[in-house]
C-alpha positions in Angstrom: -42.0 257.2 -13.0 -43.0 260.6 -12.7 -42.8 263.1 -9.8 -45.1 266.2 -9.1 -42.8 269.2 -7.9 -43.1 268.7 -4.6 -42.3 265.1 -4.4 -39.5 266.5 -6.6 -38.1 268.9 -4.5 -38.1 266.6 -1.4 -36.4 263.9 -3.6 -33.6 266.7 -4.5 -33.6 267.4 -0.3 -33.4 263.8 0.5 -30.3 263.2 -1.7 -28.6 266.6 -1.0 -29.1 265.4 2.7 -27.6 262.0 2.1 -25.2 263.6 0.1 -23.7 265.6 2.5 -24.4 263.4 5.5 -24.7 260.0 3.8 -21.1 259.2 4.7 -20.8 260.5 8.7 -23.9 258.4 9.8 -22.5 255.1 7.7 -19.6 255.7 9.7 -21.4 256.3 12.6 -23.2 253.0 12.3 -20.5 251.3 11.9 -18.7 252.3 14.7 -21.3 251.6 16.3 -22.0 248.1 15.1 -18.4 247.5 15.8 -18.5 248.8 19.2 -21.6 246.3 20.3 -19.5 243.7 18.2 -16.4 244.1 20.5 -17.6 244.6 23.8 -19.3 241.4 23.2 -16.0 239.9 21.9 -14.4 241.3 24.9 -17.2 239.9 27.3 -16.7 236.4 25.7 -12.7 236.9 26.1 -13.2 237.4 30.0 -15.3 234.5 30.5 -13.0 232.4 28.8 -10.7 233.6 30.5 -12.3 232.9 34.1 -13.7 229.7 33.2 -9.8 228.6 32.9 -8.5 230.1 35.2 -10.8 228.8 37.5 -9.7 225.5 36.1 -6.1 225.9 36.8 -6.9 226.9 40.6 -9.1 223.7 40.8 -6.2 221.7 39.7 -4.6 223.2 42.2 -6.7 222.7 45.4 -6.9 219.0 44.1 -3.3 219.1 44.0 -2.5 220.7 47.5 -4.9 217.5 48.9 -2.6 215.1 47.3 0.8 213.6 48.9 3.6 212.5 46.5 6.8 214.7 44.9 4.0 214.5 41.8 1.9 216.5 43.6 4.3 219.4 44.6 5.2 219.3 40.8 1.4 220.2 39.9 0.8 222.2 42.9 4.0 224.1 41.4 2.5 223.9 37.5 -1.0 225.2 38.4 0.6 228.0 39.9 3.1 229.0 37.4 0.5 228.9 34.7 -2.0 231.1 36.8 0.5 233.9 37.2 1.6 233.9 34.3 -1.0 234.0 32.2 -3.8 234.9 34.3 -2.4 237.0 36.1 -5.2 239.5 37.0 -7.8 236.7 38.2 -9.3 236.6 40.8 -8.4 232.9 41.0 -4.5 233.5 40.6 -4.4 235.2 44.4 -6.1 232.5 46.1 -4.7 229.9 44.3 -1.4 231.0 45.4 -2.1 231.2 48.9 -3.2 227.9 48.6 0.0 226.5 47.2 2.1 228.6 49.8 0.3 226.8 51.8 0.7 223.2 50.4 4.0 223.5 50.2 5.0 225.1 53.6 3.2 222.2 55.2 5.3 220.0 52.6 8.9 221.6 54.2 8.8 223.3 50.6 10.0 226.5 52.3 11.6 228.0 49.2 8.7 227.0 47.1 6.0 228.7 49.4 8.2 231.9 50.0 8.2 232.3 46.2 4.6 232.5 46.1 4.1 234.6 48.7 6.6 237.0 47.5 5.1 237.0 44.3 1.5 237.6 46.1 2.9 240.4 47.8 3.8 242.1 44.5 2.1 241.4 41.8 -1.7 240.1 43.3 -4.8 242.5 42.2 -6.8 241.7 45.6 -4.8 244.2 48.1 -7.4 242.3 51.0 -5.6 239.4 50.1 -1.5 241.1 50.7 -1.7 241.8 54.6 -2.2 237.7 55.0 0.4 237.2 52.5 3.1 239.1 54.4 1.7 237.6 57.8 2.3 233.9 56.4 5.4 235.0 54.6 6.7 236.1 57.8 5.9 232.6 59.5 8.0 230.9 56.3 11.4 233.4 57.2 10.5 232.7 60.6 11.3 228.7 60.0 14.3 229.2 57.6 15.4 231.7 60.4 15.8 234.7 58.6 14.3 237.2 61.7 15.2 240.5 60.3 13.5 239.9 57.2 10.5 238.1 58.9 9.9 240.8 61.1 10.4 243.5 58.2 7.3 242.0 57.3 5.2 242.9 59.8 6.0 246.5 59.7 3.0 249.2 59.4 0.1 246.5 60.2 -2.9 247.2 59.2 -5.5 247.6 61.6 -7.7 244.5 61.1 -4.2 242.5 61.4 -2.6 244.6 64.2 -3.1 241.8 66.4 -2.0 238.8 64.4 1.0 240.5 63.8 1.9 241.9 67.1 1.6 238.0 68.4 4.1 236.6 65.2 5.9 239.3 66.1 6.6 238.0 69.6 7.2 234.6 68.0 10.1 235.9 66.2 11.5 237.9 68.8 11.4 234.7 71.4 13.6 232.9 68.5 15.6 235.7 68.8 16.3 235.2 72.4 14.6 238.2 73.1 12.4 237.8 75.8 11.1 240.6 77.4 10.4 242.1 73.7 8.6 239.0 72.7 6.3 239.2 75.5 5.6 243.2 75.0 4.8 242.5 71.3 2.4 239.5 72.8 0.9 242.1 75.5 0.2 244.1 72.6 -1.6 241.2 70.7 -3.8 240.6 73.3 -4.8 244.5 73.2 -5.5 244.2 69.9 -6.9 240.1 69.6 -9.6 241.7 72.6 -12.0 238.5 72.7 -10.9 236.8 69.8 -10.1 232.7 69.8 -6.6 233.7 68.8 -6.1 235.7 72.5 -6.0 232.5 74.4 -3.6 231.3 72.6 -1.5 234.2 73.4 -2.1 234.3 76.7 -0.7 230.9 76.7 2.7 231.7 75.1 2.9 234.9 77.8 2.1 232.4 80.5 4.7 229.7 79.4 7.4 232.8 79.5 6.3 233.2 82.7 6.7 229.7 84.0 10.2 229.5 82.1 
């Protein structure tokens, strides 16, 4: 097929163009393509990766409502395989509250310090650590390790203050130590102002009292 010179000349533009940029924008596309490609790879991967993890934390709370040494044993499974391998979850932080739980109400004391500990230093939700360290300091407080239980409670954070001013006087009562049991519970009730928890308290200063 023949050309006129000016179709000629822009057909001798058009591949001097491509000549010199031909390469750049393929590889531009295809980094491209392969960009979209991945983030949708990688937006798969996290769903996947929710959508189990949420199953292992179901299998979990259906666990912790459960009674039996079977129970304990899945409670303990679901667990393991959510910090392990989902580590990151959302899911893995409640889920091990939830078994520290279970298995504090089970007399599993060492099982639900574990999880607690592990909470404390590995979960990705920092809401979630001040309650972790407040119900870690309730499990030292039954296997009677006070110092550590009230190392705990150190440097409370301000929507905690009060919680942990009142497990604080619970430790120091088990201590023998009175009169700082019922300042840390004075504080409490500072802190608790009109909160349900105050009364409650106000009970625990008023038995002192009485003994």
């Amino acid at each position: 097929m023949a050309y006129d010179l000016e179709e000629q000349e822009k057909l001798d533009a058009l591949r001097a163009w491509w000549d010199r940029y031909g390469t750049l924008c393929a590889v531009l596309v295809f980094v491209v393509v392969a960009a979209i490609v991945g983030w949708r790879g990688w937006q798969w991967y996290q769903g996947h990766q929710a959508s189990q993890a949420m199953g292992y934390f179901e299998a979990l709370e259906g666990a912790a409502g459960q009674q039996g040494d079977d129970a304990v044993a899945r409670i303990k499974a679901a667990s393991h395989t959510l910090r392990s391998d989902f580590s990151k979850s959302g899911y893995t932080s409640r889920g091990v509250l939830v078994a520290a739980q279970a298995l504090e109400a089970r007399k599993d004391l060492d099982g639900a310090r574990e999880q607690l500990e592990w909470l404390i230093k590995n979960s990705s939700d920092a809401a979630l650590v001040p309650l972790a360290r407040l119900r870690l300091a309730s499990v030292l407080l039954e296997q009677k390790q006070y110092d550590q239980a009230l190392a705990q409670l150190n440097d409370a954070p301000a929507a905690f203050a009060g919680l942990y001013a009142d497990r604080k006087g619970d430790i120091l009562l088990a201590q023998g130590k009175t009169a700082e049991a019922r300042g840390a519970w004075e504080v409490a009730l500072k802190e608790l102002g009109a909160d349900p928890v105050a009364q409650i308290v106000q009970l625990k200063i008023d038995a002192l009292a009485g003994a």
